[in-house]
TORKOL-4160 file (C-alpha; in steps of 0.2 Angstrom, whole numbers, padded with zeros to 4 digits, m for minus):
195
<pt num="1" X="0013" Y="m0097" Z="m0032"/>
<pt num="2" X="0010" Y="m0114" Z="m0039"/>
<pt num="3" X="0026" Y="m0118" Z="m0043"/>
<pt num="4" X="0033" Y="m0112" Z="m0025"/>
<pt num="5" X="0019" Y="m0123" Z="m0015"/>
<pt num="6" X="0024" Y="m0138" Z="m0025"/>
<pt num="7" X="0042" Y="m0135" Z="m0022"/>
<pt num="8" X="0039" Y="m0133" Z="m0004"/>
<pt num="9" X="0031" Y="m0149" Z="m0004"/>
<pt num="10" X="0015" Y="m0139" Z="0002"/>
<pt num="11" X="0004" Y="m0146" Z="m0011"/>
<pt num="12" X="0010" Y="m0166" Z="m0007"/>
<pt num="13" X="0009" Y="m0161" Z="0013"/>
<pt num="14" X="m0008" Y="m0154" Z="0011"/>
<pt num="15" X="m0015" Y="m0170" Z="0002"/>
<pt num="16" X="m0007" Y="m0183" Z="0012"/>
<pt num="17" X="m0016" Y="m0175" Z="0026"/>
<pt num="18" X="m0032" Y="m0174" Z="0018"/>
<pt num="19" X="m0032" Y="m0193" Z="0014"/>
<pt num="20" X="m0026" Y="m0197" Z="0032"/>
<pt num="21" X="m0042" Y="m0186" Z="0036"/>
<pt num="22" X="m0053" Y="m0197" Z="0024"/>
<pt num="23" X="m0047" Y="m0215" Z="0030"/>
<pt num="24" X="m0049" Y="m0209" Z="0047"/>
<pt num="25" X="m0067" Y="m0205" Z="0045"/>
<pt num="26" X="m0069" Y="m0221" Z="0033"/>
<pt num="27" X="m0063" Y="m0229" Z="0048"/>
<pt num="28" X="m0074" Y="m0223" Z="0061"/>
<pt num="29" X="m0088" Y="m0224" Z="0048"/>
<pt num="30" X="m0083" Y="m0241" Z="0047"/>
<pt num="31" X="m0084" Y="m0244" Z="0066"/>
<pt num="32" X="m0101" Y="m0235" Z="0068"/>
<pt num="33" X="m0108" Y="m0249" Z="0056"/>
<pt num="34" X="m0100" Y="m0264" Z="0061"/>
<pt num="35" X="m0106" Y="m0258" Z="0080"/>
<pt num="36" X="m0124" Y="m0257" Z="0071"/>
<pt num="37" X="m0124" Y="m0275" Z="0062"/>
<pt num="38" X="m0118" Y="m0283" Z="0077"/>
<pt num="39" X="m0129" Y="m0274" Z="0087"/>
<pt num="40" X="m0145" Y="m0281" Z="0076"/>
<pt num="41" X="m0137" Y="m0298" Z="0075"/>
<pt num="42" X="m0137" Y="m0301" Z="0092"/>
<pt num="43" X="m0154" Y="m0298" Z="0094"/>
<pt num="44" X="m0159" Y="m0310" Z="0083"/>
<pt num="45" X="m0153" Y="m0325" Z="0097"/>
<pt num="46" X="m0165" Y="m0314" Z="0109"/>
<pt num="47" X="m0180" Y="m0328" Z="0106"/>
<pt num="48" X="m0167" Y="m0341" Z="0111"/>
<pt num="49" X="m0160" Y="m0334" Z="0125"/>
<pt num="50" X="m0175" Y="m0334" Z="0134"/>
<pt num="51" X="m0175" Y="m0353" Z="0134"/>
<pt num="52" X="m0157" Y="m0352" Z="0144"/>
<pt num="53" X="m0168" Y="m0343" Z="0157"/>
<pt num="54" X="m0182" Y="m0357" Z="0158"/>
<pt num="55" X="m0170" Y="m0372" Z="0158"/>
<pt num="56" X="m0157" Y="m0365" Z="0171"/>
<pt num="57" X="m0176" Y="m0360" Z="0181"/>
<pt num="58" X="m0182" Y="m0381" Z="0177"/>
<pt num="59" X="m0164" Y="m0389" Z="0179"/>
<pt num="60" X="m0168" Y="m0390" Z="0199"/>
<pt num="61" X="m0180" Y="m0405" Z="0192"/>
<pt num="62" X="m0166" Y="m0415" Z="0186"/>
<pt num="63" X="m0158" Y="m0420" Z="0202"/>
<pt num="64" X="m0173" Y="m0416" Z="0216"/>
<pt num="65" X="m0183" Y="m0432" Z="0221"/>
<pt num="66" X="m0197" Y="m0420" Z="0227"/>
<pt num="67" X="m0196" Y="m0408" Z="0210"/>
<pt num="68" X="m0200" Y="m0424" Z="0201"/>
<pt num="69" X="m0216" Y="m0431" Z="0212"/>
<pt num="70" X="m0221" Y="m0414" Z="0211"/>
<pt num="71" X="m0221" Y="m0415" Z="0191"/>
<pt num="72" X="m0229" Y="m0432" Z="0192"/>
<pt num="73" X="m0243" Y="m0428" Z="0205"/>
<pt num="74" X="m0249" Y="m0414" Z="0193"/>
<pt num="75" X="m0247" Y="m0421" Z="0178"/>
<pt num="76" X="m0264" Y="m0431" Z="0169"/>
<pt num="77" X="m0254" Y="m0443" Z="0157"/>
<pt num="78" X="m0247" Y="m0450" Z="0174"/>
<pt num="79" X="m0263" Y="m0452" Z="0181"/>
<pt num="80" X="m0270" Y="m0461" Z="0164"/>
<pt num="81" X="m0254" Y="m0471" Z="0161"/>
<pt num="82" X="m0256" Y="m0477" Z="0180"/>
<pt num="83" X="m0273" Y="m0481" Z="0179"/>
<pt num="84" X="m0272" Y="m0489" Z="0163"/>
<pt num="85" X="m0257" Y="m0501" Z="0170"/>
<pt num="86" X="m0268" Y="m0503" Z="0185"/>
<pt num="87" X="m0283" Y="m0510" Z="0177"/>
<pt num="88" X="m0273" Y="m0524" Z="0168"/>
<pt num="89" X="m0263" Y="m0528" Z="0182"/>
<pt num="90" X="m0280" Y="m0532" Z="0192"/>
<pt num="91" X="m0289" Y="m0539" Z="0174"/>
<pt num="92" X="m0272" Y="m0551" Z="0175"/>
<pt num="93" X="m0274" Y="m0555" Z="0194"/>
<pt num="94" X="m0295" Y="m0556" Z="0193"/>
<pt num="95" X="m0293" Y="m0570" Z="0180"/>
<pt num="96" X="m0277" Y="m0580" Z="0190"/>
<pt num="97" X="m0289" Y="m0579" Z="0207"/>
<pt num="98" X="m0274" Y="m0567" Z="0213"/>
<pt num="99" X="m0283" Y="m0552" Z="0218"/>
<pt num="100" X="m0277" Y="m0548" Z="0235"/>
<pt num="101" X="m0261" Y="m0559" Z="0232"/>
<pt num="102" X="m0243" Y="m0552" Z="0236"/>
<pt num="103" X="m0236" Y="m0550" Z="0218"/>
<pt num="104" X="m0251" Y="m0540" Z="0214"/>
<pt num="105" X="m0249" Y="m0528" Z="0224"/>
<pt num="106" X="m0228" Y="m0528" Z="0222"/>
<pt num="107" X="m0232" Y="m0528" Z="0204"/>
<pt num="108" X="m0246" Y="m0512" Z="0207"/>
<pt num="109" X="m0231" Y="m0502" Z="0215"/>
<pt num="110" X="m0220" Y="m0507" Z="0202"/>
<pt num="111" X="m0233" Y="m0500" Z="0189"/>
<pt num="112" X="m0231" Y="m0481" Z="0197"/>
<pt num="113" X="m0211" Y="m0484" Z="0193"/>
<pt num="114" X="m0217" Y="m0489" Z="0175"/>
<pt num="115" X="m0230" Y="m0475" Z="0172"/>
<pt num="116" X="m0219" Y="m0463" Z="0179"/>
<pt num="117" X="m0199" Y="m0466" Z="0169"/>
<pt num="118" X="m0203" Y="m0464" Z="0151"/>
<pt num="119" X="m0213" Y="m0445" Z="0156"/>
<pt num="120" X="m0198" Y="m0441" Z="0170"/>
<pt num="121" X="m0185" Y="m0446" Z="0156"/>
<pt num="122" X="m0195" Y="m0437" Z="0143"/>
<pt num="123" X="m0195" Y="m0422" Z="0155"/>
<pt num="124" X="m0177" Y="m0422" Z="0158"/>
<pt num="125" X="m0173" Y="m0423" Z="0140"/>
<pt num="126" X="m0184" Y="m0410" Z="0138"/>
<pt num="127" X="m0173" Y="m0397" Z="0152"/>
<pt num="128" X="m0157" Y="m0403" Z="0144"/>
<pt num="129" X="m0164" Y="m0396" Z="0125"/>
<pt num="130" X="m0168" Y="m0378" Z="0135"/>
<pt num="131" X="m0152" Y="m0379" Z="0142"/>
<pt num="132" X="m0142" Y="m0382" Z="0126"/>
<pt num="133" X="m0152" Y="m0373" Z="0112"/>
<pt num="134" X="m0152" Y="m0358" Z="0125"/>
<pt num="135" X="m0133" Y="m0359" Z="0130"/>
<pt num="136" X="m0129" Y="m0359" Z="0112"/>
<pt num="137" X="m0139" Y="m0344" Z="0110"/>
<pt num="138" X="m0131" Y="m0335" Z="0123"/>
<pt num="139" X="m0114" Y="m0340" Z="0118"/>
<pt num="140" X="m0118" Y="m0334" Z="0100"/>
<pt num="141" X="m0122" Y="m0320" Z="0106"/>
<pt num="142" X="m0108" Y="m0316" Z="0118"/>
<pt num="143" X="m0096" Y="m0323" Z="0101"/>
<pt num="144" X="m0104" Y="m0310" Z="0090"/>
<pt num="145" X="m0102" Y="m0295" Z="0104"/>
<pt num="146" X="m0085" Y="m0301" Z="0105"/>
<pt num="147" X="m0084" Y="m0299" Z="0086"/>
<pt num="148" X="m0090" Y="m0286" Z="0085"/>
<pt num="149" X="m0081" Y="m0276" Z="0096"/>
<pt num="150" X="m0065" Y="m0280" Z="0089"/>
<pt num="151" X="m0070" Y="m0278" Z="0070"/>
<pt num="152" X="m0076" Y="m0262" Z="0078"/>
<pt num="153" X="m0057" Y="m0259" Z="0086"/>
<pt num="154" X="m0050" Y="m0265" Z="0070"/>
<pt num="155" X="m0058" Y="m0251" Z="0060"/>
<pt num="156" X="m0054" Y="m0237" Z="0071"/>
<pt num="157" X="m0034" Y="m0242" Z="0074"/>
<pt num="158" X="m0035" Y="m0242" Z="0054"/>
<pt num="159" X="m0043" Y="m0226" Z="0052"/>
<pt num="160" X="m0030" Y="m0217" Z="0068"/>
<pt num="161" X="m0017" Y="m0226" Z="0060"/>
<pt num="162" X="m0022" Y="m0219" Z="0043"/>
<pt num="163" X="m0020" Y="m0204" Z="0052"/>
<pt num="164" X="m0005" Y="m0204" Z="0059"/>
<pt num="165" X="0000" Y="m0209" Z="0040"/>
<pt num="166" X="m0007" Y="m0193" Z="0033"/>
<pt num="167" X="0002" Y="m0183" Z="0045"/>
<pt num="168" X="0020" Y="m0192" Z="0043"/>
<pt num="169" X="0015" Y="m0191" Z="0024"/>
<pt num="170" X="0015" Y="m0172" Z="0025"/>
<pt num="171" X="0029" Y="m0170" Z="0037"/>
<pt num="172" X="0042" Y="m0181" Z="0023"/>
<pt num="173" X="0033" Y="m0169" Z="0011"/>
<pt num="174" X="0037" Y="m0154" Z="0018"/>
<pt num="175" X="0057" Y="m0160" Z="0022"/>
<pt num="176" X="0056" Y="m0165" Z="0003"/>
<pt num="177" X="0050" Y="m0147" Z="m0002"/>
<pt num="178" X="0060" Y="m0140" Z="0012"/>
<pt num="179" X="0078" Y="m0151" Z="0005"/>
<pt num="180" X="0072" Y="m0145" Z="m0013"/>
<pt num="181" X="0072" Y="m0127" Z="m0009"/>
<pt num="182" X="0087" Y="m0127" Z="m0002"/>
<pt num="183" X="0095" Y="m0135" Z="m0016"/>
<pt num="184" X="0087" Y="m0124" Z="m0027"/>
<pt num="185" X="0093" Y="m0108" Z="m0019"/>
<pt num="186" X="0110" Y="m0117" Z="m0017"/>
<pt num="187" X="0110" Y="m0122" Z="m0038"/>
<pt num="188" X="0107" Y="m0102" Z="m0041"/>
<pt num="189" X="0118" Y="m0098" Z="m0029"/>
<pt num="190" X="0131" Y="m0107" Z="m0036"/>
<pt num="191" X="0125" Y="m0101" Z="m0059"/>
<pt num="192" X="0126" Y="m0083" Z="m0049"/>
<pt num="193" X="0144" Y="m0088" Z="m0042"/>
<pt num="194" X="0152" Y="m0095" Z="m0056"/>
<pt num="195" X="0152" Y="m0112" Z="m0051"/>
């Protein structure tokens, strides 16, 4: 019975099938865990992302007058940095007789402007950093879903296309098997006939 299967290619069909059957599951095994790791990965930039949110909500600051009085109004550094300003201008102008003199009082306006850029400019830099570390979270994150989905792709078409291997495997088999009956009945046909 053994000897019939393997001449009818039976034996080689049933085997290509099987590991068409095997790398197919492989490959969808394959795809469940690539699907998993990228999965996990991405979750890992989840900290991050969140800064995206805060420096897209704080970016309004960077090009609204009244955003950034707002942030200096209720900011206490200003306030001290101001004062501080303040009280030498006047030391300067109590000391010159200039009190209540022009300048001092141009150069007391000129001391908001003073007080106020190195705390603006440090809170824009500040909103820029959100902005960047966070939109490189979210672009990592969008590069490792895009990854992962074609990894993912990647690994089924192998294992269907493994498949499909396994199933044309044991159709050439059974031709072979099916060719080499028929020139097995043909050869005894032919001792039988004489020829």
């Amino acid at each position: 019975m053994g000897f019939v299967r393997n001449l009818t290619g039976a034996n080689q069909a049933k085997a290509a099938e099987q590991s068409g059957d095997l790398l197919r599951a492989a490959g969808k095994e394959a795809q469940g865990i690539a699907v998993q790791a990228g999965e996990e990965a991405q979750t890992l930039f989840d900290p991050l992302a969140g800064l995206a949110t805060r420096g897209v909500e704080e970016s309004s600051f960077l090009a609204n007058p009244q955003a950034q009085l707002d942030f200096l109004q209720g900011n206490p550094l200003f306030q001290l940095g101001l004062d501080n300003v303040n009280e030498q201008t006047m030391k300067m102008a109590a000391t010159r007789g200039r009190l209540n003199a022009g300048d001092t009082l141009q150069q007391l306006n000129q001391n908001a402007l003073l007080a106020a850029t190195p705390l603006l400019n440090a809170q824009r830099q500040d909103i820029g950093t959100l902005l960047n570390v966070g939109g490189h979270a979210v672009g990592n994150q969008a590069r490792i879903g895009l990854d992962q989905s074609n990894l993912g792709t990647d690994y089924l078409t192998g294992g269907e296309s493994a498949k499909a291997a396994g199933v044309m495997g044991a159709a050439q088999a059974k031709t072979a098997g099916a060719q080499a009956t028929k020139d097995l009945v043909v050869d005894i046909g032919k001792t039988i006939a004489g020829f």
